[in-house]
C-alpha positions as CSV (number, residue, x, y, z in Angstrom):
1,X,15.5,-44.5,50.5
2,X,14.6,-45.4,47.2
3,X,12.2,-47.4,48.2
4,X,10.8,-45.4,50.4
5,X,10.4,-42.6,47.9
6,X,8.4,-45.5,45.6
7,X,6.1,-46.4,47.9
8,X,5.2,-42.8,48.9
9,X,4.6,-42.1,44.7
10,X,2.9,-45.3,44.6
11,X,0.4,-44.2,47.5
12,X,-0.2,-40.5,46.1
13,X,-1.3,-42.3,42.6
14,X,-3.5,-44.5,44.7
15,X,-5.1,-41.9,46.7
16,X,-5.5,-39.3,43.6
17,X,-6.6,-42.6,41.3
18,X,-9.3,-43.8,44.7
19,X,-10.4,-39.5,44.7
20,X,-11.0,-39.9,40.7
21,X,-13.0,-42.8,40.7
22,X,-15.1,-41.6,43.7
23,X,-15.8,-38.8,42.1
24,X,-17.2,-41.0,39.3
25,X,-19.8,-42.9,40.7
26,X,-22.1,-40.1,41.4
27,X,-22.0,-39.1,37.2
28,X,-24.1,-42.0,36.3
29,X,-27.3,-41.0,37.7
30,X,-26.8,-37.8,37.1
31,X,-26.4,-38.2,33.3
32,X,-29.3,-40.8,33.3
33,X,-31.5,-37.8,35.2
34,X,-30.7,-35.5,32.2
35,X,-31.1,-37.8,29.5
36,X,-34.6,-38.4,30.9
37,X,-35.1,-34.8,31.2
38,X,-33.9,-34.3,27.9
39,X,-31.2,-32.1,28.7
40,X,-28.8,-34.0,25.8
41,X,-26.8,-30.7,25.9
42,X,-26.2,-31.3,29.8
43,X,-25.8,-34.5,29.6
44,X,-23.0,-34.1,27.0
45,X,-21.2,-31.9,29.5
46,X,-21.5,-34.2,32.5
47,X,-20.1,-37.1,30.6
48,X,-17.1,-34.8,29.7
49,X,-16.6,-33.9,33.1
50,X,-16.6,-37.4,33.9
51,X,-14.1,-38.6,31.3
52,X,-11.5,-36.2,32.9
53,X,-11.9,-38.2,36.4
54,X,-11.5,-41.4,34.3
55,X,-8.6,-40.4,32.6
56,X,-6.8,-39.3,35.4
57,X,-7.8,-42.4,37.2
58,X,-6.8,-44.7,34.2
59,X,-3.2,-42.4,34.2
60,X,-2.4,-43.1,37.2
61,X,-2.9,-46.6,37.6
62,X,-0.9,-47.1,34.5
63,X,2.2,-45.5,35.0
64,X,5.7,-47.8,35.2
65,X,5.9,-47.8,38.6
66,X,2.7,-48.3,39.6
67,X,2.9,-51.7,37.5
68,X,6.2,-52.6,38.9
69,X,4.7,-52.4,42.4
70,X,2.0,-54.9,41.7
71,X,4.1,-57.6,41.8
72,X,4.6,-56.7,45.8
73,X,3.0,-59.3,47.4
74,X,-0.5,-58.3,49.4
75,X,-0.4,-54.5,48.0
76,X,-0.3,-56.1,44.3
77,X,-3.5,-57.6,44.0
78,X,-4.7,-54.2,45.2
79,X,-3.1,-52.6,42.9
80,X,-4.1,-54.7,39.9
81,X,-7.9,-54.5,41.3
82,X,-7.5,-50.7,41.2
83,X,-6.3,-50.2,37.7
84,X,-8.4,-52.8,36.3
85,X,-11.4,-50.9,38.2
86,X,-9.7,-47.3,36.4
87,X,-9.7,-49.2,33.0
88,X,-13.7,-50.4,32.7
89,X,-14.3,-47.1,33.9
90,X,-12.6,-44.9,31.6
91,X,-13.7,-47.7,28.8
92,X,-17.5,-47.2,30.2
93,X,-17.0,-43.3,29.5
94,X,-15.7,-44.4,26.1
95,X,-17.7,-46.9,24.8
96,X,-20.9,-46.3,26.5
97,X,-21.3,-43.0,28.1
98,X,-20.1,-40.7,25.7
99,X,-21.9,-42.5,22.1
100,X,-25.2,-42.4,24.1
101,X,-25.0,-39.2,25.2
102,X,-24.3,-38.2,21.2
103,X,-27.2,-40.2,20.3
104,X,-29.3,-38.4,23.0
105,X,-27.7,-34.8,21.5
106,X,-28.8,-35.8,17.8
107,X,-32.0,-37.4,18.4
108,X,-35.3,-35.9,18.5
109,X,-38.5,-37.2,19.5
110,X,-40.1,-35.0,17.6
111,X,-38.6,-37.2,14.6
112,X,-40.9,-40.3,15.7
113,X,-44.1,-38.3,15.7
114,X,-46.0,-39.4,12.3
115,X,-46.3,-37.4,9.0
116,X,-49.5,-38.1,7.3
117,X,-49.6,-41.5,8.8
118,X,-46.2,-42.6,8.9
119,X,-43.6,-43.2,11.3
120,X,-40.0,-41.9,10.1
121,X,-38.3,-45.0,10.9
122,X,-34.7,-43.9,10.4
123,X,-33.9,-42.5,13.8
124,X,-34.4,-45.7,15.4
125,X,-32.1,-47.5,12.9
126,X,-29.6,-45.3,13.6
127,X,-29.9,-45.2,17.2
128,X,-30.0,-48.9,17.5
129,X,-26.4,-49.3,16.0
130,X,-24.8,-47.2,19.0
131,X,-27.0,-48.8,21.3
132,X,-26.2,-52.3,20.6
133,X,-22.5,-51.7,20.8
134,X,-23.0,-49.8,24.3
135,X,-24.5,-52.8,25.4
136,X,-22.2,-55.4,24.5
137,X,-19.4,-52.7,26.1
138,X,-21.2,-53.3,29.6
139,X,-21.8,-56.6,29.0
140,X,-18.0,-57.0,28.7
141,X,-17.0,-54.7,31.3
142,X,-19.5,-56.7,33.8
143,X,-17.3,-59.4,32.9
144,X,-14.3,-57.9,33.2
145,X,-15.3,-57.0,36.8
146,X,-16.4,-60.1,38.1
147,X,-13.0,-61.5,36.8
148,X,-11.1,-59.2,39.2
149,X,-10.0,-61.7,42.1
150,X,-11.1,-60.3,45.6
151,X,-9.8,-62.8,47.8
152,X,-6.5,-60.9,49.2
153,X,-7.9,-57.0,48.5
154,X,-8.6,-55.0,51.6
155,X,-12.3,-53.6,52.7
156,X,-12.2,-50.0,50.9
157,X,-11.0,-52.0,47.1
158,X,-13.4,-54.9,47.4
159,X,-15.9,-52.5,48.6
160,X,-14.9,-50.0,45.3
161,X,-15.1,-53.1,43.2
162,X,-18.4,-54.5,44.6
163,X,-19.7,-51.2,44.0
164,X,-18.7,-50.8,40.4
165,X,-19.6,-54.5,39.4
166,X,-23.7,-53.4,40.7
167,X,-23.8,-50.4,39.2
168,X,-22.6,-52.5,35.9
169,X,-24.9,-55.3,36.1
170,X,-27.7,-52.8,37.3
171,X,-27.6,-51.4,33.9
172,X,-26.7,-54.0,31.5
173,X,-30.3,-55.5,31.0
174,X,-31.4,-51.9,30.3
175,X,-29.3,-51.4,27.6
176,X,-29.8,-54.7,26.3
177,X,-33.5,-54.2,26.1
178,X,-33.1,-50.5,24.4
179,X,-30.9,-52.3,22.2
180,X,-33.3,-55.5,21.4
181,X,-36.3,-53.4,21.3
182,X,-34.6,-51.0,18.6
183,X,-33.3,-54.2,16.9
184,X,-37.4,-55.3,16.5
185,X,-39.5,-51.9,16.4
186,X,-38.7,-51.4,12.6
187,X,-39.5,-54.8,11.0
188,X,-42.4,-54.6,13.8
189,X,-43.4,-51.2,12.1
190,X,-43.5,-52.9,8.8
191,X,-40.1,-52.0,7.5
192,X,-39.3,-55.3,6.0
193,X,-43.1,-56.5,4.9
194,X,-46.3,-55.2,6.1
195,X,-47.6,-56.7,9.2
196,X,-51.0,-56.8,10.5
197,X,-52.3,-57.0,14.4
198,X,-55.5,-57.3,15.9
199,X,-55.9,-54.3,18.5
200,X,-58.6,-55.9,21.2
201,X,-60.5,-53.5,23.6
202,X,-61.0,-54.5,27.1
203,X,-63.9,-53.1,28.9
204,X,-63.1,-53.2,33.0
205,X,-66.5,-52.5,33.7
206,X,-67.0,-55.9,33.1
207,X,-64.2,-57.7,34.7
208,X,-62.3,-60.7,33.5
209,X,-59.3,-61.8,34.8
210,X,-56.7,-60.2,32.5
211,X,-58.9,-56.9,32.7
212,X,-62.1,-56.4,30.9
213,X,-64.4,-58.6,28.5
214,X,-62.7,-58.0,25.2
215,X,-65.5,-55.0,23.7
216,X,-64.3,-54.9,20.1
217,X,-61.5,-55.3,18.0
218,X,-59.8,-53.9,14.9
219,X,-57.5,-54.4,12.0
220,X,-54.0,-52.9,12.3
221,X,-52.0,-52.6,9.6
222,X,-48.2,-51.7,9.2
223,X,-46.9,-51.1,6.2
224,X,-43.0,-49.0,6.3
225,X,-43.8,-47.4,9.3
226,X,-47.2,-46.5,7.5
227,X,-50.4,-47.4,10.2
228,X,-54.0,-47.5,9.0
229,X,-56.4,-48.4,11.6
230,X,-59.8,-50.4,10.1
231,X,-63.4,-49.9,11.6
232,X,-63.7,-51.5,15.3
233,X,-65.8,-54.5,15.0
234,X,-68.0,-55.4,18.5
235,X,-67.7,-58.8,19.9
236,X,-71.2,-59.0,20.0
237,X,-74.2,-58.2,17.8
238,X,-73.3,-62.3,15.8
239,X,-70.0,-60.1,14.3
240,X,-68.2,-63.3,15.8
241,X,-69.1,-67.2,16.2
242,X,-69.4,-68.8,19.5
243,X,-68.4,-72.2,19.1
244,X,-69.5,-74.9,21.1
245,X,-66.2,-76.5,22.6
246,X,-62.8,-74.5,22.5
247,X,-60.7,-73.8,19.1
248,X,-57.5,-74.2,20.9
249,X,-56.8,-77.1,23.3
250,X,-56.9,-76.0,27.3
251,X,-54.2,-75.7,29.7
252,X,-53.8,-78.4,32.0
253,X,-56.6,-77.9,34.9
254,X,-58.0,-74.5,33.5
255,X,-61.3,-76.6,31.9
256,X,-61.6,-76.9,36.1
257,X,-61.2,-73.3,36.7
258,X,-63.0,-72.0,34.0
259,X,-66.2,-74.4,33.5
260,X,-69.0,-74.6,30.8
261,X,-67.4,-73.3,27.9
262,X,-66.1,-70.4,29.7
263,X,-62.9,-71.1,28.0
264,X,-62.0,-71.0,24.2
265,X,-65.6,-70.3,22.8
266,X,-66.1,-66.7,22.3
267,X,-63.8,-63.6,21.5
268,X,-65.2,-61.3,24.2
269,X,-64.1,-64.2,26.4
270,X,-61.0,-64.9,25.6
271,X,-59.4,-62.6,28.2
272,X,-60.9,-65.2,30.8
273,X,-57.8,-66.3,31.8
274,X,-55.1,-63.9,33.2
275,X,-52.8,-65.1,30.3
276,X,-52.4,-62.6,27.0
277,X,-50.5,-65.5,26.0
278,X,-54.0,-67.7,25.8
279,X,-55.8,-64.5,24.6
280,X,-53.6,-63.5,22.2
281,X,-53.2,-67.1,20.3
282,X,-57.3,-67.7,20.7
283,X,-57.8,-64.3,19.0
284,X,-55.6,-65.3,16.6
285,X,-57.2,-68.9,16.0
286,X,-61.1,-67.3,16.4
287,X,-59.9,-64.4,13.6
288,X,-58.5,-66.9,10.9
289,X,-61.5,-69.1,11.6
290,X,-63.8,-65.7,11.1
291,X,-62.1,-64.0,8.6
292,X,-59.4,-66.3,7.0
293,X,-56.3,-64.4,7.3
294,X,-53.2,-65.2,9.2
295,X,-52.5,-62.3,11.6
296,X,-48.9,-61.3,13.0
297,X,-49.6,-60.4,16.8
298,X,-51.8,-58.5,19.1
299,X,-52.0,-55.5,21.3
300,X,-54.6,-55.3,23.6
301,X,-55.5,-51.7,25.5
302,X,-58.0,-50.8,28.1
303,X,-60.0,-47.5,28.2
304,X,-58.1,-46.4,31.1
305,X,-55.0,-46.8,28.9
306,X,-56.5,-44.6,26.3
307,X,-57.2,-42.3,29.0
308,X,-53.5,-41.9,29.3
309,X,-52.6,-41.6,26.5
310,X,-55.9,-38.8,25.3
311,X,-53.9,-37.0,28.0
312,X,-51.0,-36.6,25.7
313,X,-53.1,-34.4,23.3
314,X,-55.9,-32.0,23.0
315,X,-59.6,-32.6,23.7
316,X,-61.6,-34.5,21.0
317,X,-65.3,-33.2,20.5
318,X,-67.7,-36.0,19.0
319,X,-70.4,-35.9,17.1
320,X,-72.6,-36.4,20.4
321,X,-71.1,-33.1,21.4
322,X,-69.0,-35.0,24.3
323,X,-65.7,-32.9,25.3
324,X,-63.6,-35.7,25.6
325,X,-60.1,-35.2,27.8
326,X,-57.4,-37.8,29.4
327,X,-59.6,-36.6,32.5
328,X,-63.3,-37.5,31.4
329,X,-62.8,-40.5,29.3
330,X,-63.0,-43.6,31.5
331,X,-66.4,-42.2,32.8
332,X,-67.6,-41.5,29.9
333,X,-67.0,-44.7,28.2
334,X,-67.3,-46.9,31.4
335,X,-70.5,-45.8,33.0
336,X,-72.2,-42.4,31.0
337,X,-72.8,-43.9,27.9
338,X,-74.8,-47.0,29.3
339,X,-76.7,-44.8,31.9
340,X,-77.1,-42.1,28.5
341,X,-78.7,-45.2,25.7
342,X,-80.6,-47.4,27.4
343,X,-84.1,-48.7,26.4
344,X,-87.1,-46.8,28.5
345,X,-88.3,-50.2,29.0
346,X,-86.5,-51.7,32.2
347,X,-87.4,-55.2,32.2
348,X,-84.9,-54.7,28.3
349,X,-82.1,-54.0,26.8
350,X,-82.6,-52.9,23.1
351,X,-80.1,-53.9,20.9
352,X,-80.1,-50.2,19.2
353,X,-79.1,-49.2,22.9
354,X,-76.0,-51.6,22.6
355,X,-75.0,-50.1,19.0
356,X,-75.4,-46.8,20.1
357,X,-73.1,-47.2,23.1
358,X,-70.6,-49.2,21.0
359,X,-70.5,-46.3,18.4
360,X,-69.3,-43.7,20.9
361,X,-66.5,-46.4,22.0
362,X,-65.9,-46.6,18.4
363,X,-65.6,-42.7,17.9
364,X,-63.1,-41.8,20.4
365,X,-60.6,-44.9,19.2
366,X,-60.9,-43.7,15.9
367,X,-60.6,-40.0,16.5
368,X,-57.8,-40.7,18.9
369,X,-56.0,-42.8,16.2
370,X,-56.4,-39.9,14.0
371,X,-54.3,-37.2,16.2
372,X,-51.6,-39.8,16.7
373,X,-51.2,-40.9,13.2
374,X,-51.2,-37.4,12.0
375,X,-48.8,-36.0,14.9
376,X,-50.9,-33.9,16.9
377,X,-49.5,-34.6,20.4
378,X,-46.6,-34.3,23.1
379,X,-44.0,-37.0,22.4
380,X,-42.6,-37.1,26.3
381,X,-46.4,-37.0,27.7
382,X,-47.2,-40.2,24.9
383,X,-44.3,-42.3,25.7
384,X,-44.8,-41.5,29.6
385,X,-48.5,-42.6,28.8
386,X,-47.5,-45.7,27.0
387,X,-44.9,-46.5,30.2
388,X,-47.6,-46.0,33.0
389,X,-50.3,-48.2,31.1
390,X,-47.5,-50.6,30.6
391,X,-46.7,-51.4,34.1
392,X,-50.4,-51.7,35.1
393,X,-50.7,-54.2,32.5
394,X,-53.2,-52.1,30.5
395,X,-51.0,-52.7,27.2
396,X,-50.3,-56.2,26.6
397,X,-48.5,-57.3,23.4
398,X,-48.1,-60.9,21.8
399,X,-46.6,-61.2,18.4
400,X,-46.1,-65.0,16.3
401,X,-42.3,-64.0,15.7
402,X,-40.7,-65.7,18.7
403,X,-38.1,-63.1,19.0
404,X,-40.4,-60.4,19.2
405,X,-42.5,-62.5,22.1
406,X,-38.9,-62.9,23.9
407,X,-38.6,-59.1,23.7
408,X,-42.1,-58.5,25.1
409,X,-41.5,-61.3,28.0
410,X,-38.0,-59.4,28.8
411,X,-40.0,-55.6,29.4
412,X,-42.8,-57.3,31.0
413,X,-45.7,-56.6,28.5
414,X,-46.6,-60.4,27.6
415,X,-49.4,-60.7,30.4
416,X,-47.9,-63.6,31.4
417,X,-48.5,-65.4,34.7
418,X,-46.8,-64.2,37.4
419,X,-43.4,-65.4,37.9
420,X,-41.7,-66.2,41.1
421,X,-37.9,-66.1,41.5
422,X,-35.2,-66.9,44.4
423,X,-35.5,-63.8,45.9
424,X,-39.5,-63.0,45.7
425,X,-42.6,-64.9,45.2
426,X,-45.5,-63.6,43.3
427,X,-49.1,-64.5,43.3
428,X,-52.2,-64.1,41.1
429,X,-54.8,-62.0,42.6
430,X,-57.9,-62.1,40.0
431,X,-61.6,-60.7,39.7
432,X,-64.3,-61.7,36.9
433,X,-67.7,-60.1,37.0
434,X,-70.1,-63.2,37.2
435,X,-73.8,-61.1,36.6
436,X,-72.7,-60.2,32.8
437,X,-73.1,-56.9,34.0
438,X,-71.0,-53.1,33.8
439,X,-71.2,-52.6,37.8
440,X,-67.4,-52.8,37.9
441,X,-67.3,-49.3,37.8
442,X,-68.4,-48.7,41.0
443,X,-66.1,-51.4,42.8
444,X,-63.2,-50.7,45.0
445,X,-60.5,-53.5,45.6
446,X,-58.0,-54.1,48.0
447,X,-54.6,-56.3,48.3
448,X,-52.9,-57.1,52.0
449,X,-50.3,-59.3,51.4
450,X,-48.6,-60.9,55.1
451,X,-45.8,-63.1,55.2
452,X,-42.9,-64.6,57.6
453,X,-41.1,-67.6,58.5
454,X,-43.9,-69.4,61.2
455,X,-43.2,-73.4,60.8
456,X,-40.9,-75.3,62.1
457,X,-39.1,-77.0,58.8
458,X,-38.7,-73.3,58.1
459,X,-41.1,-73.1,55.5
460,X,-42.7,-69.8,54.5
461,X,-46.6,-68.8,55.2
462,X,-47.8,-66.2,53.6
463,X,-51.7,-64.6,54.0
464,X,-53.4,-62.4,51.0
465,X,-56.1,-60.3,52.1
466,X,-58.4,-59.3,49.4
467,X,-61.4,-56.4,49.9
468,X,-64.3,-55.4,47.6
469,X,-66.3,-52.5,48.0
470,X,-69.9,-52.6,45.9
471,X,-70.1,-48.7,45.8
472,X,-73.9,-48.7,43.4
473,X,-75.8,-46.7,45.6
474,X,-78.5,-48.5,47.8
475,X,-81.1,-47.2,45.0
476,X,-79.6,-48.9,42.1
477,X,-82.7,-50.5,41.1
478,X,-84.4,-47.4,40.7
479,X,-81.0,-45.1,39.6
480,X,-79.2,-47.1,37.5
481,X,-79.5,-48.1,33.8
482,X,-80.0,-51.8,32.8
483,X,-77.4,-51.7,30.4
484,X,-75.2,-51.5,33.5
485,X,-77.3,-53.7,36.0
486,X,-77.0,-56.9,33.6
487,X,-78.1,-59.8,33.9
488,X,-79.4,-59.8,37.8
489,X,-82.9,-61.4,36.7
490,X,-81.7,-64.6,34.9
491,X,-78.8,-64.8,37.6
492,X,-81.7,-64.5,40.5
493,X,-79.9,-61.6,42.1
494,X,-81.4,-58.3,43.2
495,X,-80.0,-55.5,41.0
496,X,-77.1,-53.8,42.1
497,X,-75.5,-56.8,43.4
498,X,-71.9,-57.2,42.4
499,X,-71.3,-61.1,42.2
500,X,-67.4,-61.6,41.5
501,X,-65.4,-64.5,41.2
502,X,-62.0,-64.3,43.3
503,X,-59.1,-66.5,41.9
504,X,-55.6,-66.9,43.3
505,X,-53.0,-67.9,41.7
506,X,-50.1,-69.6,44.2
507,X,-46.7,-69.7,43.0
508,X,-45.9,-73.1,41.5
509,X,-44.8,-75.5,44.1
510,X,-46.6,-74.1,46.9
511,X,-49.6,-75.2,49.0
512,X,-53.3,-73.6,49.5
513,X,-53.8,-74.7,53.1
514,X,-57.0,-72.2,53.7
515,X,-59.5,-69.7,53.2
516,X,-61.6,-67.3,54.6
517,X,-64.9,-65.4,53.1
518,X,-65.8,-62.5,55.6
519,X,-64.4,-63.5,58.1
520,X,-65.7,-67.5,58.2
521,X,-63.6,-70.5,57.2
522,X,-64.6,-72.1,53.3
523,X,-63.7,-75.4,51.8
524,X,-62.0,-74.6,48.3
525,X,-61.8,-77.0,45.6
526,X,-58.5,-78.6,44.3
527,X,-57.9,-76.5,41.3
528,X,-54.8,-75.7,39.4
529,X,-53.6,-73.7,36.0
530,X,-50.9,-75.6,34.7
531,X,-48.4,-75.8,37.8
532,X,-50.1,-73.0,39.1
533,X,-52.7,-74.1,42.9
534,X,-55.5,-72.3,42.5
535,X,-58.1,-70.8,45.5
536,X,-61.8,-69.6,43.8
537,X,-64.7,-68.9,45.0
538,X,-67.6,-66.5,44.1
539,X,-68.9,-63.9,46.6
540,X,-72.1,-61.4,46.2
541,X,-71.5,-58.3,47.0
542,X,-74.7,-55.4,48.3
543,X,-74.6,-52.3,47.2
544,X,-72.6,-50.3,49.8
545,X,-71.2,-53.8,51.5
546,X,-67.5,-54.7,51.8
547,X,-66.5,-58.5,51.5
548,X,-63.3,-59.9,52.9
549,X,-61.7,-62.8,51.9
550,X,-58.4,-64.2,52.6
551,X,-56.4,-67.0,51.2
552,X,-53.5,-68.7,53.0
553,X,-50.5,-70.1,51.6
554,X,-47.5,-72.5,52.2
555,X,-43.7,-72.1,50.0
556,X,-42.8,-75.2,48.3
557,X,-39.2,-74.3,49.3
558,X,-37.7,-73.3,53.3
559,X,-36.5,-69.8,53.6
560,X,-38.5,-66.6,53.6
561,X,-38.9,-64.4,50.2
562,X,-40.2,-60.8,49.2
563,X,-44.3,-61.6,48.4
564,X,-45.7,-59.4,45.5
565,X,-49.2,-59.8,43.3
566,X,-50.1,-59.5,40.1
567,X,-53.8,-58.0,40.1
568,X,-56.2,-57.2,37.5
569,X,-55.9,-54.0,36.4
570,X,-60.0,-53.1,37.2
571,X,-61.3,-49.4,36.3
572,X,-60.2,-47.9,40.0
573,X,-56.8,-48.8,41.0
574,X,-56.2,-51.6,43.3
575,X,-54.6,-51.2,46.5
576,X,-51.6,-53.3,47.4
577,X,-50.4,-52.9,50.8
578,X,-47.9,-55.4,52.7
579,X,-48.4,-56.1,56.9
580,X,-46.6,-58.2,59.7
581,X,-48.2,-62.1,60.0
582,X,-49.2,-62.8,63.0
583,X,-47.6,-66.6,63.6
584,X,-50.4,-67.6,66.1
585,X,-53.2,-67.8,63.4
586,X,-51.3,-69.7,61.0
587,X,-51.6,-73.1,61.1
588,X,-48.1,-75.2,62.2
589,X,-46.1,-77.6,60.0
């Protein structure tokens, strides 16, 4: 009877400790949502309501004769799994949930918005305290979970477990990043000594691989959370030296890829390769060379980044009179100032007509620079800005402190190459205007990318499909300004013709096996980037014509894997689809 009455106590704690920790599951987005939202006040609430299903949970599990019956053999370890499930939680809520949510309560982002040109660095020192301890709380309750031995628990407790252990690991790299970045943002900001970066302006009407020819670039300084931005200096206009043979040594197989001194000789070439790794460290050798001075990193934004981020403030008005918005400013910049300045004289392109246009470019970075620096914007619309440009790889950062550079590699703003893992392989689709010329604006691009299992030692084939639209209108010679035209004479093209090299970048290991240009078979060279097979070829491009391409790949490894790209991020957004390979046009093995 006795017994009896123990295992019916028993199973009422284990069904009122499995409805508590159900009910907990659901809390964690939720608070994330309002966090985001920044609902701190909510959020607050929701982790309190949370705590009281953890507690009760951790209660339950922990009375004497719930412990005694763990030594039962079978119900025991599911039992043990149970409580130990009811302890990270409550410990989560404890050590995790509930200090964040007092940091979100106490922290406003207001606080980070400059003062007379200076970042109130405090806030983030004090955040990254609780931060780093909520990470190292997960990272031991991740622990703590895989530890918990599954092999004798039924379905519903491994299931409970399975499903706690994700959501842990799902969130531990996050916090570990918040923490990290917090840990580096001060002495980044100058707390410790001032720091100086080069900021580098990509122009994506003129395509290179990792975006745009680098336009210009300035001095920024960082001095206690102090920023003062120095006049933009063009890349052209003999500001710079172009040197006859690279300053830093190329990667193994790029002096293939990128021929005749295309490589390492000139700043506004130095985003050539689709590395901000490579850019960053040439920039850094071609400024001490220039100017003598050892530099501490760089960032590197496009327009259409600024665009973003103009949209988190209110209109500029220049001296030319230009209205300038989030909206109007990649036009503007892009395509309206070289059809506005441009020499009456088509057979030339005045130099004045350059400085003119470069001036403008200049004007909107530095009156842009001035809203930020003096606070005159929307904190949430900035910091959505800066995520979106971010993940399209419009902001690129490289610094010379190492843990810094780990930090950027972890969030994904190095520009490195693309990585491929176990799970998903990831190529390199890239585009490089080859006419010296601004007619990237008016070019649409397209990604397919096909894949499946279609040979027979069960390696995977995979297909990308690459488009370009030249949308100059068919009376470009006639409509459109030199200044955007380029170079078409020396290059023997007629004007408005969009010649474009088209690289692909394989995932190491893998094979090229073919290629296609509009629709007819090609013979590629054997090119590589390090450990990187590389497809390239060059295609012109009519105004108002579509070219095709496609390149065809082999896995180094059998099995079949997720297939992604990594695109350059052009002035109109690429689009990256995915379709079924049809097995009967690849090729057997």
């Amino acid at each position: 009877m006795i017994t009896l009455a123990v295992a019916a106590w028993v199973g009422a704690l284990g069904l009122s400790a499995k409805s508590e920790l159900e009910a907990v599951m659901p809390y964690a987005s939720k608070i994330k949502a309002l966090v985001v939202s920044g609902d701190a006040a909510g959020a607050v609430d929701a982790v309190d309501d949370m705590a009281a299903h953890t507690e009760q949970a951790r209660d339950d599990t922990n009375q004497v004769v719930w412990r005694v019956a763990e030594i039962v053999p079978f119900l025991g370890p599911n039992l043990v799994a149970v409580r130990e499930s009811a302890n990270i939680a409550d410990d989560i809520v404890d050590q995790v949930a509930r200090p964040l949510a007092s940091v979100a309560a106490t922290f406003d982002p207001a606080s980070l918005q400059p003062v007379d040109g200076a970042l109130n660095l405090a806030p983030l020192v004090e955040a990254q305290s609780e931060v780093s301890s909520a990470s190292l709380a997960v990272e031991s309750a991740v622990d703590r979970a895989q530890a918990i031995d599954k092999s004798l628990l039924i379905g519903p407790v491994a299931g409970a477990v399975d499903q706690l252990t994700t959501l842990l690991s799902e969130n531990a790299p996050v916090l570990r990043s918040a923490s990290d970045v917090l840990a580096l943002v001060p002495d980044a900001l100058g707390a410790t000594e001032p720091r100086e970066y080069v900021l580098m302006f990509q122009n994506n009407a003129e395509s290179r691989a990792l975006g745009g020819t680098a336009l210009s670039f300035a001095l920024l300084t960082m001095d206690n959370g102090r920023i003062q931005l120095g006049d933009a200096l063009p890349a052209g206009m003999g500001n710079f030296i172009d040197y006859a043979e690279s300053v830093l040594p190329i990667p193994d197989g790029a002096e293939a890829v990128y021929p005749l001194g295309a490589y390492g000789t000139f700043i506004a070439n130095v985003t050539t390769r689709p590395s901000f790794v490579s850019a960053a460290e040439l920039t850094q050798e071609m400024w001490k060379r220039q100017f003598g001075t050892e530099i501490d990193g760089v960032i590197s934004v496009d327009p259409v980044a600024l665009g973003y981020v103009l949209g988190a403030t209110e209109p500029i008005t220049l001296s030319t009179g230009d209205v300038v918005t989030g909206d109007n400013l990649v036009p503007l910049l892009l395509n309206e100032v070289y059809q506005r300045y441009w020499n009456e004289d088509r057979s030339r392109n005045e130099p004045s007509d350059n400085e003119l246009q470069d001036q403008v470019y200049a004007e909107v970075v530095s009156q842009t620079f001035a809203r930020f620096s003096s606070g005159q914007f929307d904190i949430k619309k900035f910091f959505a800005a800066l995520t979106r440009a971010t993940e399209e790889r419009r902001i690129m950062l490289w610094s010379t402190q190492e843990s810094e550079e780990s930090v950027f590699a972890s969030l994904n703003v190095d520009g490195a190459l693309p990585e491929s893992d176990k799970k998903t392989d990831r190529v390199g689709v890239y585009f490089q205007d080859n006419v010296g010329s601004k007619m990237n604006f008016y070019l649409q691009q397209s990604v397919t990318l096909e894949h499946g299992v279609c040979r027979g030692d069960g390696h995977q084939s995979s297909r990308i499909n690459i488009g370009l639209t030249n949308g100059l209108p068919l009376d470009a010679a006639d409509s459109i300004s030199p200044s955007i035209l380029g170079a078409y004479a020396r290059e023997k093209l007629e004007p408005g013709v969009q010649r474009m090299v088209v690289m692909v970048y394989a995932p190491p290991g893998s094979q090229i096996t073919g290629a296609t240009v509009d629709g007819a078979a090609v013979e590629l060279e054997q090119l590589h980037d390090t450990d990187y097979p590389v497809a390239k070829f060059t295609v012109s491009i009519e105004p108002g014509v579509t070219s095709t391409m496609t390149v065809d790949l082999v896995s180094g490894e059998s099995g079949e894997k997720a297939l992604e790209a990594q695109v350059t991020p052009m002035v109109n957004p690429t689009a990256v689809a995915e379709a079924p390979l049809d097995c009967s046009t690849v090729a057997a093995g």
